[in-house]
N, CA and C atoms as an extended XYZ file, in Angstrom:
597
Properties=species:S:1:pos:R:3:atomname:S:1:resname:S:1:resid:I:1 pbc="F F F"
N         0.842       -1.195        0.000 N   UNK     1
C         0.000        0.000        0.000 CA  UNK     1
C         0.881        1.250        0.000 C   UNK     1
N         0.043        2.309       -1.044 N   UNK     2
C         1.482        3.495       -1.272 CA  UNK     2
C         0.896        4.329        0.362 C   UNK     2
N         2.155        4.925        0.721 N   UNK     3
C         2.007        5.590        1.910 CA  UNK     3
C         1.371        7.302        1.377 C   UNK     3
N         0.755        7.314        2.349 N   UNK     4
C        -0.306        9.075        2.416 CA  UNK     4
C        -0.716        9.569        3.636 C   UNK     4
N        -0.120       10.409        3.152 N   UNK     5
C        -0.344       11.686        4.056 CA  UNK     5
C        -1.375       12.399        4.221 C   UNK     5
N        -1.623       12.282        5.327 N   UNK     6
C        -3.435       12.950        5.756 CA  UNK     6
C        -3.206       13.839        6.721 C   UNK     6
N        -4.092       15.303        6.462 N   UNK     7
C        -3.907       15.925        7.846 CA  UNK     7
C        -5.533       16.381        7.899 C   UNK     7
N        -5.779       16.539        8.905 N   UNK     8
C        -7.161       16.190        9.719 CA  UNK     8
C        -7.521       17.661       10.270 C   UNK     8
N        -8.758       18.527        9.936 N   UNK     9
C        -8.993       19.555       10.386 CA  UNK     9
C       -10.717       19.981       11.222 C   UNK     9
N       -10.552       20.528       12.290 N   UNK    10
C       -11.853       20.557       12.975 CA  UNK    10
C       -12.654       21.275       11.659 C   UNK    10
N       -14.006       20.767       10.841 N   UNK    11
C       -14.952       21.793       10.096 CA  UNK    11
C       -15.421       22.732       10.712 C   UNK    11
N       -16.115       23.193       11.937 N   UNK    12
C       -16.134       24.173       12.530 CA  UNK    12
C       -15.331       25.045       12.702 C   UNK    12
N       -14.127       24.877       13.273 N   UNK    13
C       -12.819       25.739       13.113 CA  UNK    13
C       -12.599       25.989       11.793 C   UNK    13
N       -12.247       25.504       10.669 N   UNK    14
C       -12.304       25.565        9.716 CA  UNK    14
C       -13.152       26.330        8.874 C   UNK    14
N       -14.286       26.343        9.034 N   UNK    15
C       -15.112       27.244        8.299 CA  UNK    15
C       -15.208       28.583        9.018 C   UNK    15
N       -15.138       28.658       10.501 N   UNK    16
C       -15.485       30.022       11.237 CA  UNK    16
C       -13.711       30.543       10.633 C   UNK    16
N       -12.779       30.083       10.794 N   UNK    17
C       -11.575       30.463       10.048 CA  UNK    17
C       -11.620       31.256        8.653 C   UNK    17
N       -12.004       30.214        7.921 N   UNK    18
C       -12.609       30.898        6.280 CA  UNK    18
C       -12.739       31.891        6.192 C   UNK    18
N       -14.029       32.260        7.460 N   UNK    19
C       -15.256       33.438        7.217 CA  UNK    19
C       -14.561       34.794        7.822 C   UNK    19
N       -13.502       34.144        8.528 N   UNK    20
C       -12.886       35.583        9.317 CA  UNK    20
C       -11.730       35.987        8.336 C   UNK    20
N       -10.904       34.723        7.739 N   UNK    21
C       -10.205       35.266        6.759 CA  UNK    21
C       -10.602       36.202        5.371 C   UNK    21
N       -11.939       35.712        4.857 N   UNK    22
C       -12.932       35.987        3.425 CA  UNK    22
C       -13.129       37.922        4.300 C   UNK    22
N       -13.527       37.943        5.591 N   UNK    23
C       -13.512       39.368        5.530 CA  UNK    23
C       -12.034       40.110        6.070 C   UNK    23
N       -11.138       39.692        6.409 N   UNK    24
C        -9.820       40.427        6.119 CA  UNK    24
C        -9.421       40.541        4.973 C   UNK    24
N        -9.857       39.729        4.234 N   UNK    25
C        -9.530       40.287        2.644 CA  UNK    25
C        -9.887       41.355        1.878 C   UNK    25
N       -11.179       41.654        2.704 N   UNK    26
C       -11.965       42.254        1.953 CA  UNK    26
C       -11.938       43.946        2.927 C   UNK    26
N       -11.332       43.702        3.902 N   UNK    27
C       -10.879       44.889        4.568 CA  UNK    27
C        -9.832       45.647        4.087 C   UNK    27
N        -9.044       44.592        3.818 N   UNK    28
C        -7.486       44.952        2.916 CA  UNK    28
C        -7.924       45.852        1.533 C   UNK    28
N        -9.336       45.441        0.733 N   UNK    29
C        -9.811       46.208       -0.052 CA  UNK    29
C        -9.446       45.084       -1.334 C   UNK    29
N        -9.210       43.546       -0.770 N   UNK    30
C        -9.154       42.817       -1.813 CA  UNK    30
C       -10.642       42.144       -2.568 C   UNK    30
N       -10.403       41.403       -3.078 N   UNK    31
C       -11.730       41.027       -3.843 CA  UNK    31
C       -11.455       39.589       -3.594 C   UNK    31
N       -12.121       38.526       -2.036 N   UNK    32
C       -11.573       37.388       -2.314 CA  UNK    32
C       -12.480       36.637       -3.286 C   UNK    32
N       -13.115       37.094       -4.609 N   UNK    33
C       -13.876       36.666       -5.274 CA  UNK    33
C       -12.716       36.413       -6.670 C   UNK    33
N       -11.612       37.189       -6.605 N   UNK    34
C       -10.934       37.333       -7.609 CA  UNK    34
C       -10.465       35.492       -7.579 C   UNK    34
N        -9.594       35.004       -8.921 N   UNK    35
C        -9.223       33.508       -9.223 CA  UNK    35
C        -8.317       33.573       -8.128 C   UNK    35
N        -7.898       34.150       -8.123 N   UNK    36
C        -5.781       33.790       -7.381 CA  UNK    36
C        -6.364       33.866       -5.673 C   UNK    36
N        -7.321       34.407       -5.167 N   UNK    37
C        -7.855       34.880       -3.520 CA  UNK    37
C        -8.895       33.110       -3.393 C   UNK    37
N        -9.672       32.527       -4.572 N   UNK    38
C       -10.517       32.068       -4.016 CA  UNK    38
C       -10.630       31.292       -3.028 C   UNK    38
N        -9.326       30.226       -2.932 N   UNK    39
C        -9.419       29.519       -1.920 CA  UNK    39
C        -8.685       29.732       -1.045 C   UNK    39
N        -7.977       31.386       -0.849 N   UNK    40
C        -6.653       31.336       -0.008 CA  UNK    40
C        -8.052       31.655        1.358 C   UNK    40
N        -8.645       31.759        1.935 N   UNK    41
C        -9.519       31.715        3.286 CA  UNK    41
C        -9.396       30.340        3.574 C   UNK    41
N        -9.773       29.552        3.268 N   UNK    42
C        -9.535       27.965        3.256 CA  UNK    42
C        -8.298       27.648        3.503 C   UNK    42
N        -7.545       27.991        2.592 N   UNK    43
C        -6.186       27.541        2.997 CA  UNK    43
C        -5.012       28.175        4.387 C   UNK    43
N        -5.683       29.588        4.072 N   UNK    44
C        -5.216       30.466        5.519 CA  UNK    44
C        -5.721       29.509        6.937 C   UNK    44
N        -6.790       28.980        6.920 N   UNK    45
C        -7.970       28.666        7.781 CA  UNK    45
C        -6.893       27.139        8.409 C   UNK    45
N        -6.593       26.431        7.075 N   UNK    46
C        -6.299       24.739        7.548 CA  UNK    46
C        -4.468       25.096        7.685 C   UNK    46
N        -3.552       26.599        7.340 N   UNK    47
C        -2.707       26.956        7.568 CA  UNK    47
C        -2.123       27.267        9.354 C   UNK    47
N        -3.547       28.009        9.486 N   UNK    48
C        -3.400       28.794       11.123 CA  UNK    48
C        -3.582       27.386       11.881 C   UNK    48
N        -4.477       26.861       11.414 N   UNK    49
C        -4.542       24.981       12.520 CA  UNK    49
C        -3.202       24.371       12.210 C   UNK    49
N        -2.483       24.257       11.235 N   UNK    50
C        -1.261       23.365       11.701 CA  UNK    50
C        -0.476       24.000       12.222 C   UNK    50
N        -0.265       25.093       11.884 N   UNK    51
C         0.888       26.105       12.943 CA  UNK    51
C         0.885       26.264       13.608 C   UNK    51
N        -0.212       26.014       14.375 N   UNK    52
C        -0.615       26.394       16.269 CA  UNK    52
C        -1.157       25.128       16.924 C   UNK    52
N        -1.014       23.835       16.356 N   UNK    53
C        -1.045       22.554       16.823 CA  UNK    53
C        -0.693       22.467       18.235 C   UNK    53
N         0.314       22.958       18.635 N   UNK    54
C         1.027       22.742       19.880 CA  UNK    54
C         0.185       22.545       20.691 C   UNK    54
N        -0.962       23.789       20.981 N   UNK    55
C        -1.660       23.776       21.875 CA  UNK    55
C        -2.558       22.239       22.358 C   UNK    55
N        -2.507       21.425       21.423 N   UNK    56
C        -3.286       20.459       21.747 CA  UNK    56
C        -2.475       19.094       21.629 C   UNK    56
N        -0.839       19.488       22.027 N   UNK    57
C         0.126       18.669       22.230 CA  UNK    57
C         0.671       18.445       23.846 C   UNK    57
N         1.198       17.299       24.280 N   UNK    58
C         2.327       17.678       25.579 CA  UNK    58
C         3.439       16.987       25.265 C   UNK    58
N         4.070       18.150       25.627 N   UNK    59
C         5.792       17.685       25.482 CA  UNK    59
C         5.794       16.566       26.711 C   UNK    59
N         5.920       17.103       27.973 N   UNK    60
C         6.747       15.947       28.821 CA  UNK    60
C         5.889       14.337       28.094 C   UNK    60
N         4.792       14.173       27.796 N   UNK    61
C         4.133       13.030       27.242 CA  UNK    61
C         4.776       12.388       26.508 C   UNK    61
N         5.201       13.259       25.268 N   UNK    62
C         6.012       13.149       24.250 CA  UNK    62
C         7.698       12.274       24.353 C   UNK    62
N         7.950       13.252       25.570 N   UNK    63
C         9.646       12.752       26.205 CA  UNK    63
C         9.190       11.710       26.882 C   UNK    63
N         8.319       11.416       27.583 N   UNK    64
C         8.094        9.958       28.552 CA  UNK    64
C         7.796        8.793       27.843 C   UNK    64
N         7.108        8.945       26.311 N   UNK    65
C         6.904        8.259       25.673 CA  UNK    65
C         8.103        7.083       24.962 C   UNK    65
N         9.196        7.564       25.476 N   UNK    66
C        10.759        7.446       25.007 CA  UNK    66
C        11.706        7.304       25.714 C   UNK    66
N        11.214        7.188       27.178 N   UNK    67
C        12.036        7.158       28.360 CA  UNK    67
C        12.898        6.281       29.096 C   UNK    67
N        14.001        6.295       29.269 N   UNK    68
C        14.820        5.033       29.516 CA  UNK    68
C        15.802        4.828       30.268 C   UNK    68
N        15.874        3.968       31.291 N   UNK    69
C        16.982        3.684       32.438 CA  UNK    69
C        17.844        3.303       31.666 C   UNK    69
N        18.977        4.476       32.215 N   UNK    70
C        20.675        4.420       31.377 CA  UNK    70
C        21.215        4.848       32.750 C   UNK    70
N        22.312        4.307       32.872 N   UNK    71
C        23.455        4.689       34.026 CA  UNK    71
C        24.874        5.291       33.402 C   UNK    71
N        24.291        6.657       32.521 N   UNK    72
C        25.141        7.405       32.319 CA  UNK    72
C        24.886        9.354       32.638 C   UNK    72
N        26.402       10.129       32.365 N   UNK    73
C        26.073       11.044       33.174 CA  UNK    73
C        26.816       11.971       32.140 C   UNK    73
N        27.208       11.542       31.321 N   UNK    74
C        27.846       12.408       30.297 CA  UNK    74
C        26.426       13.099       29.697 C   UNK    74
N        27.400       15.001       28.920 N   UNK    75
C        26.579       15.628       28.764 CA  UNK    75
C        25.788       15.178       26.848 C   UNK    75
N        24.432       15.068       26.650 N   UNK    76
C        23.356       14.439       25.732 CA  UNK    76
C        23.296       16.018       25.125 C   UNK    76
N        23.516       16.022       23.483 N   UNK    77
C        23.868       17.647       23.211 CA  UNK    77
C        22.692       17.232       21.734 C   UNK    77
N        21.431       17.700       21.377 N   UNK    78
C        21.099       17.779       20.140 CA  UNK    78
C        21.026       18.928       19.524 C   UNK    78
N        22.217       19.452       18.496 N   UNK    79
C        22.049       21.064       18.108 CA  UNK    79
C        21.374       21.632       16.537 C   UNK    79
N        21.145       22.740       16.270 N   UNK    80
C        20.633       22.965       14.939 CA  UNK    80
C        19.383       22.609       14.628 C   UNK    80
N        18.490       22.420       15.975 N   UNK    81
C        17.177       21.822       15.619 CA  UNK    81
C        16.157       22.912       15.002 C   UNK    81
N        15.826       22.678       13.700 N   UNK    82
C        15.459       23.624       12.993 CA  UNK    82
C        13.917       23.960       13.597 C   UNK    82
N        13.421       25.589       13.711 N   UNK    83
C        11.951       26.072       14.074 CA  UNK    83
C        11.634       26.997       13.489 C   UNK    83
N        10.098       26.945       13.461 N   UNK    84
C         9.233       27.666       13.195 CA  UNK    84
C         8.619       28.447       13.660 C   UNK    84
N         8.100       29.400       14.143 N   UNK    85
C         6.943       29.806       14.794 CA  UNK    85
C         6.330       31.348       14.583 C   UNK    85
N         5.447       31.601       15.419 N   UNK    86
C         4.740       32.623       15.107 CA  UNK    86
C         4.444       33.453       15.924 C   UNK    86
N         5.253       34.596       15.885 N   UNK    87
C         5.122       36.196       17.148 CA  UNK    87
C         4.117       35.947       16.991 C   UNK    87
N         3.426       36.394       19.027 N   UNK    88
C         2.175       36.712       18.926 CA  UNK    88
C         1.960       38.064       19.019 C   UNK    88
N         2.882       38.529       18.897 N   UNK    89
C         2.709       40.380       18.943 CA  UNK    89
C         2.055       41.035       17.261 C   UNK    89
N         2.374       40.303       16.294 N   UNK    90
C         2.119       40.730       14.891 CA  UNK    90
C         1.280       39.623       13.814 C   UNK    90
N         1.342       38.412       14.763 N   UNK    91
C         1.457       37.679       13.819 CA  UNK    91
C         1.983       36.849       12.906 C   UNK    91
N         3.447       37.483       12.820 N   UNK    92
C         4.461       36.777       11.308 CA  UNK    92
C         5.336       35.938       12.267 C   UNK    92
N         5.731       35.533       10.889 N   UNK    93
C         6.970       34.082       11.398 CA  UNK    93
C         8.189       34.647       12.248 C   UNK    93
N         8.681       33.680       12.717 N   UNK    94
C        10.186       33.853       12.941 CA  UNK    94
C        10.712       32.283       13.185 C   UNK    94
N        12.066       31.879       12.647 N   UNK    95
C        12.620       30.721       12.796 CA  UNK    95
C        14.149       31.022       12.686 C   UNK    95
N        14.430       29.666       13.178 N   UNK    96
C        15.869       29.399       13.628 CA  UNK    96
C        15.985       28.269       13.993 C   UNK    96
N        17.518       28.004       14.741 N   UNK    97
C        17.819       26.964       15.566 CA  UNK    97
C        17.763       26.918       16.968 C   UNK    97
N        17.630       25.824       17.061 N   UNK    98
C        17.253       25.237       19.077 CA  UNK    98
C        18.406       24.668       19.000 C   UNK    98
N        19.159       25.209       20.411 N   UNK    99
C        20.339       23.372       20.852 CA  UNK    99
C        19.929       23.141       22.149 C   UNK    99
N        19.804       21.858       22.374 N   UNK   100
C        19.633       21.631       23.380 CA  UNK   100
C        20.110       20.220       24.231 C   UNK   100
N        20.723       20.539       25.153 N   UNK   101
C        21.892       19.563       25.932 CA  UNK   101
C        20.920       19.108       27.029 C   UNK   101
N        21.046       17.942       27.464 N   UNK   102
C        20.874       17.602       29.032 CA  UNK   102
C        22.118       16.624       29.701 C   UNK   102
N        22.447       16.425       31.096 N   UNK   103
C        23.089       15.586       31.421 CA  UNK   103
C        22.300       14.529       32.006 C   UNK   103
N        22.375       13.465       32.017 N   UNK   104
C        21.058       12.461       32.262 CA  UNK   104
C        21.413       12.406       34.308 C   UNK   104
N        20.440       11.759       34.512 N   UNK   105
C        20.267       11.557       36.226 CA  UNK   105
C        19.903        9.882       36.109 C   UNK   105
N        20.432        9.150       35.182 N   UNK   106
C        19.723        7.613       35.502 CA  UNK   106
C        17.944        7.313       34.205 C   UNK   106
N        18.207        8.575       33.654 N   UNK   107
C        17.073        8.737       32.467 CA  UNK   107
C        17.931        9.517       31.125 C   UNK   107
N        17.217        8.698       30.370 N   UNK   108
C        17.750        9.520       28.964 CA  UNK   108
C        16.315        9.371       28.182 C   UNK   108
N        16.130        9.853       27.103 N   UNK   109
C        14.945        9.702       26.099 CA  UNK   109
C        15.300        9.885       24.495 C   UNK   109
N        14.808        9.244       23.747 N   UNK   110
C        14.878        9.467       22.409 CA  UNK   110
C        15.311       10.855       21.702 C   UNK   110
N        16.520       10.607       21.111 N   UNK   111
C        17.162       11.954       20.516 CA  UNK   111
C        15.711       12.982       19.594 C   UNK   111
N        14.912       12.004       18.910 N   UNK   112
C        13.979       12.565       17.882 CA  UNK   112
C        13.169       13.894       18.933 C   UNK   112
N        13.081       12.870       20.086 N   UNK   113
C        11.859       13.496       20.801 CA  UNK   113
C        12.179       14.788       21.571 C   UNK   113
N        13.232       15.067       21.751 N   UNK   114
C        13.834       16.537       21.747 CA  UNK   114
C        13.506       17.688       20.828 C   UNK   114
N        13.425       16.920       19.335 N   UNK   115
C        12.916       17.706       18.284 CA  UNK   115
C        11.596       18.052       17.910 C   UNK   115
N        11.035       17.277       18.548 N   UNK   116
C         9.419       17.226       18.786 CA  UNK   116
C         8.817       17.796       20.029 C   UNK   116
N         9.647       17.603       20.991 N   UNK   117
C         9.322       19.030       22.026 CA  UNK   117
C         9.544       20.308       21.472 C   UNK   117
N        10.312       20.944       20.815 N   UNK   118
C        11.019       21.972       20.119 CA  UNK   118
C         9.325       21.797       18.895 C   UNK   118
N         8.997       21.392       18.381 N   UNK   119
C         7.900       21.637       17.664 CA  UNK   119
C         6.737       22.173       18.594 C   UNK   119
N         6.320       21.198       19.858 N   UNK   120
C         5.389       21.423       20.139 CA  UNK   120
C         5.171       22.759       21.155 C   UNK   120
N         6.029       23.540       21.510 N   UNK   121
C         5.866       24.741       21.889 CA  UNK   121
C         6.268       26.457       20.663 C   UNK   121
N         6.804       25.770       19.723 N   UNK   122
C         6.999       26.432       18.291 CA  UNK   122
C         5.432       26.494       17.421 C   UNK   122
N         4.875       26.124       17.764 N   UNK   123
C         3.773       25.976       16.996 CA  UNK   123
C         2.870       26.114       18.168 C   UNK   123
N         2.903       27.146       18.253 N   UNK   124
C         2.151       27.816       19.272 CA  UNK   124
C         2.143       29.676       18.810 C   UNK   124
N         1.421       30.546       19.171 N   UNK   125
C         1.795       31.748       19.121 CA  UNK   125
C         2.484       32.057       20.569 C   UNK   125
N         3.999       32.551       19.987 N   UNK   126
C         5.131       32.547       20.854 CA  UNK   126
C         5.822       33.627       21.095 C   UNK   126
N         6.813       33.615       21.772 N   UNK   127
C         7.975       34.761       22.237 CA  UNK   127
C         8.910       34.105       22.521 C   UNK   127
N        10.340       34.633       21.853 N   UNK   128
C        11.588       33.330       21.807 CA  UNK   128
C        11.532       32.722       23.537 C   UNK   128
N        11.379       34.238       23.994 N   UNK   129
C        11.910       34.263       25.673 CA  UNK   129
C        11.281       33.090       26.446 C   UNK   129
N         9.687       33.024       26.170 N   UNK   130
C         9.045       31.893       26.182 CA  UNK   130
C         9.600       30.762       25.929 C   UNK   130
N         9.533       30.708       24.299 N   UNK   131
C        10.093       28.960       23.805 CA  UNK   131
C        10.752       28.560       24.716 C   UNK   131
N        12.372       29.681       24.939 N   UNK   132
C        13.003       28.821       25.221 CA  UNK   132
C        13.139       28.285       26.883 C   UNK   132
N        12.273       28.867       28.020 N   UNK   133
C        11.906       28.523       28.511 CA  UNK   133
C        11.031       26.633       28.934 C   UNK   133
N        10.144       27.248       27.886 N   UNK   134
C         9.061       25.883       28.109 CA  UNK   134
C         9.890       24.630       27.534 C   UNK   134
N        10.909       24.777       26.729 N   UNK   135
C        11.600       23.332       26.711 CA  UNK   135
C        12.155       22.952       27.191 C   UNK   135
N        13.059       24.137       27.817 N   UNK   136
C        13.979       23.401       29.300 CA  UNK   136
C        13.194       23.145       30.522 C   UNK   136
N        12.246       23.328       30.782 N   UNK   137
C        10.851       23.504       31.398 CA  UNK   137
C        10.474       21.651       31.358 C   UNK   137
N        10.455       21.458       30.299 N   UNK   138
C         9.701       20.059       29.942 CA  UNK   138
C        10.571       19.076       29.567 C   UNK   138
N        11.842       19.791       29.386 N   UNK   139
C        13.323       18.362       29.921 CA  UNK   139
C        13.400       18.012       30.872 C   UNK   139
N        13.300       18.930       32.064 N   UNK   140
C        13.550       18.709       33.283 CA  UNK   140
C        12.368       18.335       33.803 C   UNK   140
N        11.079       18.564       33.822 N   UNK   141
C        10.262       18.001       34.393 CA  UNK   141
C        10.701       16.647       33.921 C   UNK   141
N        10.489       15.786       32.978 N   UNK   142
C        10.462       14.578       32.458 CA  UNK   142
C        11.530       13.867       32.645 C   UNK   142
N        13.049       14.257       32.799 N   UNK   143
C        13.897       13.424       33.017 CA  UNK   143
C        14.618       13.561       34.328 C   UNK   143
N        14.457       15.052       35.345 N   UNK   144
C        15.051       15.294       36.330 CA  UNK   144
C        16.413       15.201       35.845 C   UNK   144
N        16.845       15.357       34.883 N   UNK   145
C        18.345       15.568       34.900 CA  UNK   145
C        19.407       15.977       35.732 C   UNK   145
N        20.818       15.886       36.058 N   UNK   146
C        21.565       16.985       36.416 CA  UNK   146
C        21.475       18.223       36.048 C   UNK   146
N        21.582       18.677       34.856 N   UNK   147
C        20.937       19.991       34.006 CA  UNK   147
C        20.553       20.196       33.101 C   UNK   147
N        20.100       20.985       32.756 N   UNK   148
C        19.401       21.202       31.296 CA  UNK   148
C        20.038       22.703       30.624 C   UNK   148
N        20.129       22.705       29.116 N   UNK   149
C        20.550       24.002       28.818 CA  UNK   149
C        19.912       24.015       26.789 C   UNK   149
N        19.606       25.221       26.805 N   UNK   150
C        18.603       25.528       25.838 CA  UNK   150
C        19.291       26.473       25.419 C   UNK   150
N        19.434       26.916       24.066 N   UNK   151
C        20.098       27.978       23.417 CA  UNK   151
C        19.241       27.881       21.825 C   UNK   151
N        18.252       29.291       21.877 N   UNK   152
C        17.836       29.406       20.395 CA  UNK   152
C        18.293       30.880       20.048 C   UNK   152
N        18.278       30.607       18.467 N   UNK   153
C        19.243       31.810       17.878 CA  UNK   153
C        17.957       31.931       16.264 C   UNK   153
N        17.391       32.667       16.379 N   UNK   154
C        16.351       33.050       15.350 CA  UNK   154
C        16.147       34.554       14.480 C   UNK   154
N        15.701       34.529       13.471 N   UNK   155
C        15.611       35.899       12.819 CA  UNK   155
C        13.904       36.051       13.285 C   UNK   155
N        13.378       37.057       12.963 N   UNK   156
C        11.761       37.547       13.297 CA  UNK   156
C        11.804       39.061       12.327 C   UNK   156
N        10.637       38.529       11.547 N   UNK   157
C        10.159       38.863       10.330 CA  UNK   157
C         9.289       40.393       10.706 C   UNK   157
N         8.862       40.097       12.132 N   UNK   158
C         8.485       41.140       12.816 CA  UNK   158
C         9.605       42.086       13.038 C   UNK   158
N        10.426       42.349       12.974 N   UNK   159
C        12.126       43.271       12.711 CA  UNK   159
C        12.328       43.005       11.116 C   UNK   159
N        11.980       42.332       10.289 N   UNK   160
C        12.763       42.134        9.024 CA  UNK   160
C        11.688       42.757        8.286 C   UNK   160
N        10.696       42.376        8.116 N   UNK   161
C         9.423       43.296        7.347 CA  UNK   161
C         8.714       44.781        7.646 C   UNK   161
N         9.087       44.337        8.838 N   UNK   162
C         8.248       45.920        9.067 CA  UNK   162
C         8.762       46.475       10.249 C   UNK   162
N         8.247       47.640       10.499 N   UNK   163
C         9.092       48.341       11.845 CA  UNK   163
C        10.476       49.062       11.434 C   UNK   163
N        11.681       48.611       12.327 N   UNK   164
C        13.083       48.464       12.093 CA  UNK   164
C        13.433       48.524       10.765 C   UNK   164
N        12.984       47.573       10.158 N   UNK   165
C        13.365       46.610        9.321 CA  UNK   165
C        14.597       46.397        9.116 C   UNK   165
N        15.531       45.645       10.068 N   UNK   166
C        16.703       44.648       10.387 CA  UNK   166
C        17.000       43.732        9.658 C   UNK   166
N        17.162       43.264        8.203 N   UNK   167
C        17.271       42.032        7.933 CA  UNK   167
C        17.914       40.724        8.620 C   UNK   167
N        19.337       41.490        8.762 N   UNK   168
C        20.558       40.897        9.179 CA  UNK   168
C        20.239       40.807       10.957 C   UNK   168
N        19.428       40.661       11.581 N   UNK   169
C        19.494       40.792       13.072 CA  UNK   169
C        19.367       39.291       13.705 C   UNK   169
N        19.859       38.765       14.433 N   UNK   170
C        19.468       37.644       14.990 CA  UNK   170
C        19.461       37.770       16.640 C   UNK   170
N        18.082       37.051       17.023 N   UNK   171
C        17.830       36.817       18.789 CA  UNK   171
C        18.194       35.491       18.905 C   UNK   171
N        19.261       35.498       20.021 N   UNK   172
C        19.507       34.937       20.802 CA  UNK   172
C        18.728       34.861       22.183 C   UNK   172
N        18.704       33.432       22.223 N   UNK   173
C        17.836       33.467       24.218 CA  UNK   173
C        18.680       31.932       24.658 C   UNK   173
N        18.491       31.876       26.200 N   UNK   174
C        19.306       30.644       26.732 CA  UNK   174
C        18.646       30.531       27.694 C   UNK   174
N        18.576       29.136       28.163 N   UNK   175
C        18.284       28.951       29.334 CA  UNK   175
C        18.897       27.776       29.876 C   UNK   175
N        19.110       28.255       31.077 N   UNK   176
C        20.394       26.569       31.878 CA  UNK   176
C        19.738       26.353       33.557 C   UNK   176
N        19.763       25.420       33.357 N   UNK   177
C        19.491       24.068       35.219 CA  UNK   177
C        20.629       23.978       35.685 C   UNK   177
N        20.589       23.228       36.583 N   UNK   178
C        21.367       22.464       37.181 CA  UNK   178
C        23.068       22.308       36.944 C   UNK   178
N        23.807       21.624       36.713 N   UNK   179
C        25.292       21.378       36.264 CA  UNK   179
C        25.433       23.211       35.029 C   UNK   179
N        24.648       23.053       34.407 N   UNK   180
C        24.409       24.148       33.280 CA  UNK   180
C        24.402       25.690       33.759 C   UNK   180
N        23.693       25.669       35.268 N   UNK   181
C        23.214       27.438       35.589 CA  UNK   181
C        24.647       26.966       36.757 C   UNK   181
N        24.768       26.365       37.258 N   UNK   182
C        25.667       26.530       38.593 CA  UNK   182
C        27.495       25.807       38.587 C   UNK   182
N        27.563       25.282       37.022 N   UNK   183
C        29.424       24.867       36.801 CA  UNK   183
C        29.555       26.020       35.517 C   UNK   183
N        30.454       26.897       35.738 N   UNK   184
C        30.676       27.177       34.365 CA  UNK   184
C        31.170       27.196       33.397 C   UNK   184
N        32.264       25.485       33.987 N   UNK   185
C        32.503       24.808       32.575 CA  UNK   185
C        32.234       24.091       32.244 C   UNK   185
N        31.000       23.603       32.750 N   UNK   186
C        30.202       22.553       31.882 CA  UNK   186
C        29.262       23.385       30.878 C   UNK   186
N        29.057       24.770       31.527 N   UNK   187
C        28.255       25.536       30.502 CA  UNK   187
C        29.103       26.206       29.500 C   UNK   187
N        30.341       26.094       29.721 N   UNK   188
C        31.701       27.101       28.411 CA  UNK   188
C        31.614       25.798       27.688 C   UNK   188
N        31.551       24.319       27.722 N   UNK   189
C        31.496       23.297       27.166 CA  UNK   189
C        30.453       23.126       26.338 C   UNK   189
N        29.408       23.369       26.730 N   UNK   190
C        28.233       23.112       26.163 CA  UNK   190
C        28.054       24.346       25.026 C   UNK   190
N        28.300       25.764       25.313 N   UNK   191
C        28.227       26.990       24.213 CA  UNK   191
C        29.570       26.627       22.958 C   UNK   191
N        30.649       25.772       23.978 N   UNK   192
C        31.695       25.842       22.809 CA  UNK   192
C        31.362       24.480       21.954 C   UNK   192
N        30.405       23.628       22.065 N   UNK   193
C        30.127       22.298       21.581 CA  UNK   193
C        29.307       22.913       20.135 C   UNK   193
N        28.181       23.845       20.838 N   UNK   194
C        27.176       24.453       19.933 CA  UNK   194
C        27.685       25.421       18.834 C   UNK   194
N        28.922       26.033       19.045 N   UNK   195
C        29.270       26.640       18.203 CA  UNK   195
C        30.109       25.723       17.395 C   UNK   195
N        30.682       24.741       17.471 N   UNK   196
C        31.613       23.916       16.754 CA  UNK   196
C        31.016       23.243       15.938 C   UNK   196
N        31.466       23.133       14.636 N   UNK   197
C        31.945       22.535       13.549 CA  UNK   197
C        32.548       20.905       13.204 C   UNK   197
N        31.861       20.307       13.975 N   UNK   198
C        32.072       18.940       13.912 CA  UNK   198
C        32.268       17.881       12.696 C   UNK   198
N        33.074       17.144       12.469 N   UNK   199
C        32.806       16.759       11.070 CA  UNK   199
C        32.846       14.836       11.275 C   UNK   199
């Protein structure tokens, strides 16, 4: 059987979506009657539901789902984890990379599922300061680690399109636990890991 891809949308949400998009169009002074507008309400509509999925996700679920007695203590580093998301101040995108390290306590979890926590608070309407919060937030709840440490580095379209308009600007945010907020060379280790060039 050929494999397919299905994605699944509430019709209620969906249509009250439509109807709010069909009149921002028409506020803008567009015509969503024109060929090229007709189905963008629809598509805006089943657009805004996958991008803001999160909300009806849980990370620690996600990490427990993957959870595993290891009797190691070395530092667990996944970097460059690519994101998405969406200021809630304007609206528009902003993306970048997540790194994110833990040192285990007698628990480790699936490398993927790091990347899938990193989705499920990205797909949310966000603030980096936030993100990067709620993932070190939901490492540590779930594995109790020695520490946890979070470093995202993103552009925001909200500075690049309008306002400022910064192209070249990038936010940085961090957040560190345990071994991470209180050694600070396990944390010069961990920033100099993330910046390196590994081959």
């Amino acid at each position: 059987m050929a494999y397919r891809k299905t994605e699944e949308y509430d019709p209620q949400t969906t249509a009250a979506l439509q109807e709010s998009y069909t009149h921002i169009l028409q506020l803008l002074g567009e015509d969503p009657q024109r060929e090229g507008l007709l189905k963008t309400p629809e598509r805006m509509a089943k657009a805004m539901q996958f991008i803001t999925q999160g909300y009806e996700q849980d990370a620690v679920a996600i990490l427990n789902s993957a959870r595993f007695e290891e009797a190691v203590s070395e530092m667990v580093l996944v970097k460059d984890i690519e994101l998405y998301s969406m200021c809630e101040h304007h609206l528009l995108p902003f993306f970048g990379k997540a790194h994110i390290a833990y040192i285990p306590n007698g628990y480790i979890t699936g490398l993927s599922k790091l990347a899938r926590v990193v989705d499920v608070f990205a797909r949310r309407l966000q603030v980096q300061e936030r993100l990067t919060t709620q993932i070190l937030d939901a490492v540590t709840q779930s594995l109790a680690p020695l520490g946890v440490a979070v470093v995202i580095e993103a552009k925001h379209l909200c500075m690049m399109m309008r306002g400022v308009s910064k192209q070249n600007s990038v936010t940085t945010t961090s957040a560190f636990y345990g071994e991470f907020l209180n050694n600070s060379r396990t944390r010069t280790e961990f920033l100099k890991l993330v910046g390196a060039h590994l081959s």
